[in-house]
C-alpha positions as a Markdown table, in Angstrom:
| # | Residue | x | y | z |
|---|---|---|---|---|
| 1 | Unk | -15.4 | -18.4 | -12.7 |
| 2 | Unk | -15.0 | -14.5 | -12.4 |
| 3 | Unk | -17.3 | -12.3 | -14.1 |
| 4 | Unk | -15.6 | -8.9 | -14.7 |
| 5 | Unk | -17.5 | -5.4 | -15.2 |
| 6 | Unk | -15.7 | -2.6 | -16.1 |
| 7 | Unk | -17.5 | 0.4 | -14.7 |
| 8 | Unk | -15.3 | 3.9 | -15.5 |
| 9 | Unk | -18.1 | 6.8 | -15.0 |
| 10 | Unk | -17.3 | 9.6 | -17.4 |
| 11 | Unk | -16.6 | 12.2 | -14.4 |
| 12 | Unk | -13.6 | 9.3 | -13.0 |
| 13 | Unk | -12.1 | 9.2 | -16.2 |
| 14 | Unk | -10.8 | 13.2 | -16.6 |
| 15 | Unk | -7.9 | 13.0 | -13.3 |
| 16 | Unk | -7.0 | 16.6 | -11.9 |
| 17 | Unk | -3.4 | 15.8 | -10.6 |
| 18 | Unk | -3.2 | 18.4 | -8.0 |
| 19 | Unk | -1.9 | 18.3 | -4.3 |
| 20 | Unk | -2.4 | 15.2 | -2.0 |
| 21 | Unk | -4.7 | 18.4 | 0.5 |
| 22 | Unk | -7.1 | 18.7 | -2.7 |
| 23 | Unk | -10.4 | 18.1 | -3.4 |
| 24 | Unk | -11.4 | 16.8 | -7.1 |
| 25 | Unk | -14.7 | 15.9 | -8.3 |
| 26 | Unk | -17.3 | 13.8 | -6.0 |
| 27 | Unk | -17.5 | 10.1 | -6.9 |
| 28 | Unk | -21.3 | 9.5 | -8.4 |
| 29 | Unk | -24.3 | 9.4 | -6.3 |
| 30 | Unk | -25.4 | 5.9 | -8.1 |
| 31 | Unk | -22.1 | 4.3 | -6.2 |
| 32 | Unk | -23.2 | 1.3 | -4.1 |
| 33 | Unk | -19.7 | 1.9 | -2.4 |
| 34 | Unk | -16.4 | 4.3 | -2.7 |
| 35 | Unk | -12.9 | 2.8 | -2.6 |
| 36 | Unk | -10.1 | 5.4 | -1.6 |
| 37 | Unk | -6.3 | 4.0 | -2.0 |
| 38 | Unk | -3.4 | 6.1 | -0.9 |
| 39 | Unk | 0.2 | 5.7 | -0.7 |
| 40 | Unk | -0.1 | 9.3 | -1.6 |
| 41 | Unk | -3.7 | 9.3 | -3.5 |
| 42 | Unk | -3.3 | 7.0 | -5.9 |
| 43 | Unk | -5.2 | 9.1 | -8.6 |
| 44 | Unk | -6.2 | 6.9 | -12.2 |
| 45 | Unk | -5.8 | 3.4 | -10.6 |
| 46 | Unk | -7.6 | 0.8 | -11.9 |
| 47 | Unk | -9.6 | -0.6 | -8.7 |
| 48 | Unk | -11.1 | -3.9 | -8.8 |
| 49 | Unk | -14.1 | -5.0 | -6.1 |
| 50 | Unk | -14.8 | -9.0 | -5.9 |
| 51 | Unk | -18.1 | -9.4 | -4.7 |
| 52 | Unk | -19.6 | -12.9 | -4.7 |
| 53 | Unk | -16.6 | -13.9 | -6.8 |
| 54 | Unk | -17.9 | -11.6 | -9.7 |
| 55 | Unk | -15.6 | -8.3 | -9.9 |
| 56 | Unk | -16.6 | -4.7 | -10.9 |
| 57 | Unk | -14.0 | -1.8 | -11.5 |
| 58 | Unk | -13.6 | 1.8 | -11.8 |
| 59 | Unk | -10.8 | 4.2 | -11.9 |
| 60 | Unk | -10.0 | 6.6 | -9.0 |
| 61 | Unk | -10.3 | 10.3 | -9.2 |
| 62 | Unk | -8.2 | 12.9 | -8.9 |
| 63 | Unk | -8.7 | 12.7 | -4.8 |
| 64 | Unk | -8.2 | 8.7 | -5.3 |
| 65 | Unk | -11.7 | 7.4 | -4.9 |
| 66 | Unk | -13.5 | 4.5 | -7.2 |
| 67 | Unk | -16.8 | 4.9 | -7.1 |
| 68 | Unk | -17.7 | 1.5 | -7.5 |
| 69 | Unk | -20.9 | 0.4 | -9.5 |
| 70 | Unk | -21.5 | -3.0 | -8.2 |
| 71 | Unk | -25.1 | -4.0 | -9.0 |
| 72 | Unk | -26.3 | -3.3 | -5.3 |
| 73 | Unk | -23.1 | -5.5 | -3.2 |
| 74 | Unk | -22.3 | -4.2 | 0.3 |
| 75 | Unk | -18.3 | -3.2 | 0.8 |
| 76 | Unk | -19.0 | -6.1 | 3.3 |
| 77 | Unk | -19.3 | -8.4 | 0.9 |
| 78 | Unk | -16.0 | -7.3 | -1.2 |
| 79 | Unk | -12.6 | -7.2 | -1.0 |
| 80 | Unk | -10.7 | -4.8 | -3.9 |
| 81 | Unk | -7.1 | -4.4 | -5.1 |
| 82 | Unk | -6.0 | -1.5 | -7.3 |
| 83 | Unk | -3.4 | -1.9 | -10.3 |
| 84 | Unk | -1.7 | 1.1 | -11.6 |
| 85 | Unk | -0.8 | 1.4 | -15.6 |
| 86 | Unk | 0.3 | 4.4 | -17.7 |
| 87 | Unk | -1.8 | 6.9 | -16.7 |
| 88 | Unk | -2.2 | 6.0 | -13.2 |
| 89 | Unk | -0.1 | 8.7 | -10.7 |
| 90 | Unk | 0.8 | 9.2 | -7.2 |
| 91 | Unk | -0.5 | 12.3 | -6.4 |
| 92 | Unk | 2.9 | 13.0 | -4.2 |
| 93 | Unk | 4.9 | 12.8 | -7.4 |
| 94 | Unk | 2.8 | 13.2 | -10.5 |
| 95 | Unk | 5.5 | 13.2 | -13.0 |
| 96 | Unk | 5.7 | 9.5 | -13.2 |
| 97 | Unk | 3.5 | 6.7 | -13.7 |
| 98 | Unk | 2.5 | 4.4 | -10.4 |
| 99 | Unk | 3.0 | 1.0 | -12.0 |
| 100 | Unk | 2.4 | -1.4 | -8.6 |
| 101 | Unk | -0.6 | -3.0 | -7.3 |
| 102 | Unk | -2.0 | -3.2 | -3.5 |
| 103 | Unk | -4.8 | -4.9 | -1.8 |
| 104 | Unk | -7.4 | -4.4 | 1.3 |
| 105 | Unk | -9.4 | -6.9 | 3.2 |
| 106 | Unk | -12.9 | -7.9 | 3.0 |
| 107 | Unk | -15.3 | -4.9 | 3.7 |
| 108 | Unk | -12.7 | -2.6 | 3.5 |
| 109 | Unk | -13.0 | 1.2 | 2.0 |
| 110 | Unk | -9.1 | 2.0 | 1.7 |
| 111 | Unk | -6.5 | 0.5 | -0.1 |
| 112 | Unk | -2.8 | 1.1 | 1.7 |
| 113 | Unk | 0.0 | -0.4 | 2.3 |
| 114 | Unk | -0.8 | -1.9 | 5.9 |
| 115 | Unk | -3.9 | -3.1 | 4.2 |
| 116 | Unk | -1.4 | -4.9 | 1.2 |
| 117 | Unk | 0.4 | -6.1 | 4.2 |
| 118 | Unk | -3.0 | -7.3 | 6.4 |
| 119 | Unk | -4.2 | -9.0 | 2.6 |
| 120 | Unk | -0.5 | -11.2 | 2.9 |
| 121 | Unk | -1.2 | -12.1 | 6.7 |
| 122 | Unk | -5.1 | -12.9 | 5.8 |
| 123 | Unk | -4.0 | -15.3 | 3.5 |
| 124 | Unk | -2.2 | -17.2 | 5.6 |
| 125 | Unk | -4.5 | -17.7 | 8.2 |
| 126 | Unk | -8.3 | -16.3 | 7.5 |
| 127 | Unk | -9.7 | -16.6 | 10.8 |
| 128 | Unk | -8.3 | -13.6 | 11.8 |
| 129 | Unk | -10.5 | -10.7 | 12.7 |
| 130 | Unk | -9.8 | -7.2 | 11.4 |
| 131 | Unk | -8.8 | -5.9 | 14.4 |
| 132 | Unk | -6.6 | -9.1 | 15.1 |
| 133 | Unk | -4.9 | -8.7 | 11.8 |
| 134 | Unk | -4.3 | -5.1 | 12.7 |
| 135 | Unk | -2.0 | -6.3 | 15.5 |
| 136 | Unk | -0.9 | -8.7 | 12.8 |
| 137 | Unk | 0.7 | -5.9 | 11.4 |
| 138 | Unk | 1.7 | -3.8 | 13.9 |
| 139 | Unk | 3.7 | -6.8 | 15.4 |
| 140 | Unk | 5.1 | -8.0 | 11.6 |
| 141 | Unk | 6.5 | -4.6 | 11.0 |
| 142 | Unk | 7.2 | -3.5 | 14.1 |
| 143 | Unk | 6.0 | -0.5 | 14.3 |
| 144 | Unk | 7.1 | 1.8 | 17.4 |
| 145 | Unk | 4.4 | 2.1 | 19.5 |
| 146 | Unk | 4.5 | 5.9 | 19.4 |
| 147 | Unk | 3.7 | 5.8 | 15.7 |
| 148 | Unk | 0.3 | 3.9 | 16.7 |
| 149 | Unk | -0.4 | 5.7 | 19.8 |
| 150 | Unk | -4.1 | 6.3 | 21.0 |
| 151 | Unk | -5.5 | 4.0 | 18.4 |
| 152 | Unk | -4.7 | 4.7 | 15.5 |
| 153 | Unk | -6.5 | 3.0 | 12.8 |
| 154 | Unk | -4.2 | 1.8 | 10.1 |
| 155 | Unk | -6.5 | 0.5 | 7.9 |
| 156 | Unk | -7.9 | 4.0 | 7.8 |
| 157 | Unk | -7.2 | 7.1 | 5.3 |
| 158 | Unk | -4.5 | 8.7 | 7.0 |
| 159 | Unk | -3.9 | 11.5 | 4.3 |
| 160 | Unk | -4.6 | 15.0 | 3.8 |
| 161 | Unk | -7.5 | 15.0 | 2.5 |
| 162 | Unk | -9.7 | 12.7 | 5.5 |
| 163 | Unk | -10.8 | 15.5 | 7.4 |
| 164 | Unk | -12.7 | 13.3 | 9.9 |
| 165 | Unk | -9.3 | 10.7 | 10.8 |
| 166 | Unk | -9.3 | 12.2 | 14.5 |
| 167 | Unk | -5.4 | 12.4 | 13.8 |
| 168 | Unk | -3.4 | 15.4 | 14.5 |
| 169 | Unk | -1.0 | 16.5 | 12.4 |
| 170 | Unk | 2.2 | 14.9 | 13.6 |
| 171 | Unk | 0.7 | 11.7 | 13.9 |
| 172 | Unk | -0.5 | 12.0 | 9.8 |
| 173 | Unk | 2.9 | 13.1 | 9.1 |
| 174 | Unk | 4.6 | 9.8 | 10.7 |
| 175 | Unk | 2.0 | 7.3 | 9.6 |
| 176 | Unk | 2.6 | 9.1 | 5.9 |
| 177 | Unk | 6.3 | 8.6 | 5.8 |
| 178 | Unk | 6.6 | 5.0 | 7.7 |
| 179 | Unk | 3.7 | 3.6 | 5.3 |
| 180 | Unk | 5.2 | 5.1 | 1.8 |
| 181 | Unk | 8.7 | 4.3 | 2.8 |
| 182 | Unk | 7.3 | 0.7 | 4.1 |
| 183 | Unk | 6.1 | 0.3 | 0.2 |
| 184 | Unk | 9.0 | 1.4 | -1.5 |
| 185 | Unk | 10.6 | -1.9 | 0.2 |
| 186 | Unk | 7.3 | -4.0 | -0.5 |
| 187 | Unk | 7.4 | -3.6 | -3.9 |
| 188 | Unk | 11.2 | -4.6 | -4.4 |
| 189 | Unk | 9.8 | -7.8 | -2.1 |
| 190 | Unk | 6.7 | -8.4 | -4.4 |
| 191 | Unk | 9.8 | -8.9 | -7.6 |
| 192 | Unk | 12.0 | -10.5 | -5.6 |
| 193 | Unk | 9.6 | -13.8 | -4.5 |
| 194 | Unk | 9.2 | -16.4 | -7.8 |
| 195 | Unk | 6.5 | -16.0 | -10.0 |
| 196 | Unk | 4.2 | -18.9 | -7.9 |
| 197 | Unk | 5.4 | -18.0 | -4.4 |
| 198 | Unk | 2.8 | -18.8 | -1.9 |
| 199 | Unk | 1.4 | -16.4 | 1.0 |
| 200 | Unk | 3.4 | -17.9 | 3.9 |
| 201 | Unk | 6.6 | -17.3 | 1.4 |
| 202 | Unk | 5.5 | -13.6 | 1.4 |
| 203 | Unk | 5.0 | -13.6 | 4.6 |
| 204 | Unk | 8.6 | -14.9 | 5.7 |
| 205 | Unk | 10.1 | -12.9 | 3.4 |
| 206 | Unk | 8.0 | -9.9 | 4.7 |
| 207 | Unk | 9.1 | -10.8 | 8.4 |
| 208 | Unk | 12.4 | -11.2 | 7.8 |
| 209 | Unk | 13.2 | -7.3 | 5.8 |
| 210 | Unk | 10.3 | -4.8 | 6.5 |
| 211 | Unk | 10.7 | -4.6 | 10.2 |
| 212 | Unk | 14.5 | -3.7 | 9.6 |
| 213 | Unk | 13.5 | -0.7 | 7.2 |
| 214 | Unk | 10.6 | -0.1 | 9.9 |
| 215 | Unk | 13.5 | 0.6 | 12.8 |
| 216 | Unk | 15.5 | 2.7 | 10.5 |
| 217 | Unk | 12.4 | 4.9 | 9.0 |
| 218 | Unk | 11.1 | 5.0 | 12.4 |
| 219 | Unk | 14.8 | 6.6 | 13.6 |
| 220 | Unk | 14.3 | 8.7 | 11.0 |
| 221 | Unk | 11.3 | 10.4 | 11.6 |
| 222 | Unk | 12.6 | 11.0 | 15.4 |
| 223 | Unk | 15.7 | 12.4 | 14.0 |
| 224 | Unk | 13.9 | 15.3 | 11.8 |
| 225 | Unk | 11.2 | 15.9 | 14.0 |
| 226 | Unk | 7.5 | 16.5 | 12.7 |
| 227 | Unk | 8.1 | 20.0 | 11.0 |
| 228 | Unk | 10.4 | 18.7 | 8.7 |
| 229 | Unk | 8.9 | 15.4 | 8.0 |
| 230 | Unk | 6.2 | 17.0 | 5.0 |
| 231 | Unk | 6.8 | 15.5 | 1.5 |
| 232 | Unk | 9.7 | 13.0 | 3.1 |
| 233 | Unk | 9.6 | 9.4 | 1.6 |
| 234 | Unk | 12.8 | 7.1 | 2.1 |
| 235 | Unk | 13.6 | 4.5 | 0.0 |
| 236 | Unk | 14.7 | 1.1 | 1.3 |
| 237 | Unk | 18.0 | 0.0 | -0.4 |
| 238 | Unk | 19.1 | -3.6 | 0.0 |
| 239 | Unk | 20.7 | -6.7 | -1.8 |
| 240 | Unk | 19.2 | -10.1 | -1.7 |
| 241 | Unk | 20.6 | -13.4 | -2.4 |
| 242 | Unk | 18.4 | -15.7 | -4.8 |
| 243 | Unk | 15.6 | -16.6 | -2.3 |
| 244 | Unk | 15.4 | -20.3 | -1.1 |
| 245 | Unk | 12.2 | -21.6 | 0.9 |
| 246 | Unk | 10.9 | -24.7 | 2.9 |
| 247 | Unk | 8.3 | -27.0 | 2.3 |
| 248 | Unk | 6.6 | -25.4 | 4.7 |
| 249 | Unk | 7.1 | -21.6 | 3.8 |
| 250 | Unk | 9.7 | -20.4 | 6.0 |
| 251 | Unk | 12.7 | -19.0 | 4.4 |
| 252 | Unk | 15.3 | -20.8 | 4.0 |
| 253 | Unk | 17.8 | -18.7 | 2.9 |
| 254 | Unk | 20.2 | -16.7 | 5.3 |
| 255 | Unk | 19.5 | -13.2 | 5.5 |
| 256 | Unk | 20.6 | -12.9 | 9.2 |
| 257 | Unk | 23.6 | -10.5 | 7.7 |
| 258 | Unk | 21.2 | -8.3 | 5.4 |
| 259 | Unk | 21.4 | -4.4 | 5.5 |
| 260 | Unk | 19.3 | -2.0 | 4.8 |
| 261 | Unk | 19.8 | 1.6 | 3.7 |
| 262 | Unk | 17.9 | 4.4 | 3.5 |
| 263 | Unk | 17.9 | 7.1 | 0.8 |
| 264 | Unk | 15.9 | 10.3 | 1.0 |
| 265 | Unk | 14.1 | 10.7 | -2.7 |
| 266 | Unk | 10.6 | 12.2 | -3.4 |
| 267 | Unk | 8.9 | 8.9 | -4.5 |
| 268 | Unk | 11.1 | 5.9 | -4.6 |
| 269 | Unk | 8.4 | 3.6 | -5.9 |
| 270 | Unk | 8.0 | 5.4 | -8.9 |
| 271 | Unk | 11.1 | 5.0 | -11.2 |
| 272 | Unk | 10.7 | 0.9 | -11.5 |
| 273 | Unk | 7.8 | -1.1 | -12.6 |
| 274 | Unk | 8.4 | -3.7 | -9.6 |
| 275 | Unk | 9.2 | -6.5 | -12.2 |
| 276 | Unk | 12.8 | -6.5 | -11.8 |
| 277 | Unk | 15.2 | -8.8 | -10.0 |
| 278 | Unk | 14.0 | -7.2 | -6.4 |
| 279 | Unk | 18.2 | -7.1 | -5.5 |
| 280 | Unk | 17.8 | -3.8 | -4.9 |
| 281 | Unk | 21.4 | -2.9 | -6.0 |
| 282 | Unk | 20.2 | -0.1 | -8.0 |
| 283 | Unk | 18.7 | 1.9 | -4.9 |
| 284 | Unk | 15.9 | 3.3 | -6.3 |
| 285 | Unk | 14.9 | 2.0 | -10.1 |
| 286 | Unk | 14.0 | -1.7 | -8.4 |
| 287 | Unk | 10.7 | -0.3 | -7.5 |
């Protein structure tokens, strides 16, 4: 059985919502381990560390770090998952409450959405290394190799406010786009699988969309170049059939016709709690 301590230090509480290139107040010093999750910062998340199967949580600050209290556990020991509620915001669009959850790997100090995607593939086969589930995702999504030139680490935090990434600009600016546009679709995937689907059906179901909305995002980002990609999230627009499986995970049903649009919006994620029918016919209010 899980234990649960709820650990919200006084100075994570008060969130300064200001620009993703902001600093905010410094998680405490008693911290066995910080926790940063970014889609844009994620700032007022609920962040929950399992170490040794008892969990420990903290909310993130204004730059999107839990400071995580965890009665002396390495991160190597942990995996964590934040869950957004009411108060929780994207730091890219403030206005509206980030109601989703993602998830990171096993010693792990950032939550993003090629970690939510790496946490899918893990579950499905746990022998993987990091590194090995990297290409996991790389090769599940498709992503041009361009976008992942020279190493890129995409379990890393690729936003503004990482001064020690080792990325230049343009190479921020297209992991940014491709991993927040890459979300918007995960989260209408995450409400369209039943409520007891099983890792290998997230994983065909992941296999079969996101590296369709990778292509087009990826066109995309060519097409405007780097100076106009700042502040650009698309949102993946697409209509699924009611989803049939195998006995063995793989999808049944045929989604060899499916198309995907794109729409330009300034968070697409945040207009939808994810609970909906994941059919995406409504462009934008699915997620």
């Amino acid at each position: 059985m899980k234990l649960n301590k709820l650990v919200i230090a006084m100075g994570l509480a008060s969130v300064v919502l200001t620009g993703c290139g902001s600093s905010s107040s410094t998680p405490t010093a008693e911290a066995d381990f910080n926790i940063t999750a970014i889609d844009g910062y994620i700032a007022n998340g609920i962040v929950t560390a399992t170490c040794n199967d008892i969990e420990y949580t903290a909310r993130t600050n204004g730059a999107g770090v839990a400071a995580i209290l965890a009665d002396g556990s390495d991160i190597s020991e942990c995996t964590a998952e934040i869950m957004g509620d009411a108060e929780t915001r994207d730091l890219d669009a403030p206005d509206v409450a980030w109601l989703h959850t993602m998830a990171t790997l096993k010693g792990l100090s950032v939550i993003n959405p090629y970690t939510d995607v790496a946490a899918v593939i893990f579950a499905n086969n746990p022998a993987l290394s990091t590194a090995e589930l990297m290409d996991e995702v790389v090769a599940l999504l498709d992503i041009p190799a361009d976008v992942v030139a020279g190493g890129v680490n995409l379990f890393a935090d690729f936003g503004g406010n990482n001064a020690d990434s080792g990325l230049d600009t343009e190479s921020l600016a297209k992991i940014s786009v491709l991993a927040q546009s890459t979300f918007s679709a995960i989260v209408k995937l995450k409400a369209a699988l039943p409520a007891n689907a099983t890792p290998a059906q997230a994983k065909a179901l992941y296999a079969t969309v996101l590296p369709k909305v990778t292509t087009m995002v990826a066109a995309k980002i060519t097409e405007l170049g780097q100076s106009n990609l700042t502040g650009k999230v698309f949102a993946a627009k697409f209509t699924l059939p009611t989803l049939a499986f195998n006995e063995d995970g793989t999808l049944s049903s045929d989604l060899s016709g499916l198309t995907v649009e794109l729409v330009e919006s300034v968070d697409p994620k945040a207009t939808g709690t994810g609970t909906g029918t994941g059919t995406g016919t409504d462009g934008l209010n699915q997620g």
